[in-house]
PLY file of the C-alpha trace (Angstrom):
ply
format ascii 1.0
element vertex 67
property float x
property float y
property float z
element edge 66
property int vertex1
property int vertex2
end_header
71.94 22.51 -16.82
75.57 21.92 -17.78
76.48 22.37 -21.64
77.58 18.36 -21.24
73.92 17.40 -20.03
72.47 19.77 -22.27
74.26 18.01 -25.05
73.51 14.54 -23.66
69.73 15.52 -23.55
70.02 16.86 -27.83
71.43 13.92 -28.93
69.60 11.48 -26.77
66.01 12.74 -28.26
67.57 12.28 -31.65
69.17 8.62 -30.71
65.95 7.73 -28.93
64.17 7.83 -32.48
67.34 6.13 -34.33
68.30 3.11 -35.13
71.13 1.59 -33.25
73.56 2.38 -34.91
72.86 6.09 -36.55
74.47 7.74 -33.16
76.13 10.15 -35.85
72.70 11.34 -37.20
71.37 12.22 -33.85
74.67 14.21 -33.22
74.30 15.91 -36.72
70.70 16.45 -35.98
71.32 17.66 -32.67
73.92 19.75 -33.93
71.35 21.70 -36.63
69.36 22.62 -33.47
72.17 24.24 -32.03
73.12 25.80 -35.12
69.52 27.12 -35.36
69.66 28.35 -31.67
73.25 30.20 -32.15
71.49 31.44 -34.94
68.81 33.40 -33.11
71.00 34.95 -31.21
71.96 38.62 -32.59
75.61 39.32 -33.21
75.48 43.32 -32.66
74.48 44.98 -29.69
74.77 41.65 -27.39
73.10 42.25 -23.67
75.35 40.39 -21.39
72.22 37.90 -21.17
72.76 37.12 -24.92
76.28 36.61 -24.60
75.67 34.59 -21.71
73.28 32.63 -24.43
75.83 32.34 -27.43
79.06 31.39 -24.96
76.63 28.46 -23.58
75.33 26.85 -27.10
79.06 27.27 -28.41
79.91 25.16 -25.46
76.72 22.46 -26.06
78.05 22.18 -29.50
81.77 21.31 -28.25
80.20 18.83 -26.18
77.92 17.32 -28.74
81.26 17.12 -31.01
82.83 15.38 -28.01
80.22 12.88 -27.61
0 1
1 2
2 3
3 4
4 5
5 6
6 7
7 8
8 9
9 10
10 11
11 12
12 13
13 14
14 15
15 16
16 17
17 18
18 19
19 20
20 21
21 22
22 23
23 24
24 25
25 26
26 27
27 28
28 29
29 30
30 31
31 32
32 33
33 34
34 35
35 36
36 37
37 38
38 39
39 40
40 41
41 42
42 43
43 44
44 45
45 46
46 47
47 48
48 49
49 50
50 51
51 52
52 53
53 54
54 55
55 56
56 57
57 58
58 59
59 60
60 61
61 62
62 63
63 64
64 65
65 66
C-alpha cells in the first residue's frame, strides 16, 4: 500500500463515522493515529526495517495533510 492509499484508507474510517461536513476531524483524527504510530517507532538504534517504518508514516502524514 502506497502512503496516498494508506492515507485515503485513515481518513476515510474517520469520515465514514462523520458528519458531512467534519472532513477536517477525520484528517485530525487520522493524523493522531499516525502520530501515535511514528511514535512507536524508536529513534536510536533504527534497523533499516524501522527506518523503512518511520520514512513511510512521515510520508502517510504528508498525504493526509494533502488531502
Amino acid at each position: 500500500m502506497t502512503a496516498k492509499q494508506e492515507a485515503e484508507e485513515l481518513v476515510g474510517v474517520f469520515t465514514k463515522s462523520a458528519h458531512y461536513g467534519l472532513i477536517q476531524y477525520a484528517k485530525e483524527s487520522a493524523l493522531i493515529c499516525v502520530n501515535k504510530l511514528l511514535d512507536t517507532v524508536p529513534y536510536i538504534n533504527n534497523t533499516q526495517s524501522e527506518i523503512k517504518k518511520r520514512i513511510y508514516y512521515m510520508d502517510v502524514r504528508t498525504e493526509i495533510n494533502n488531502l
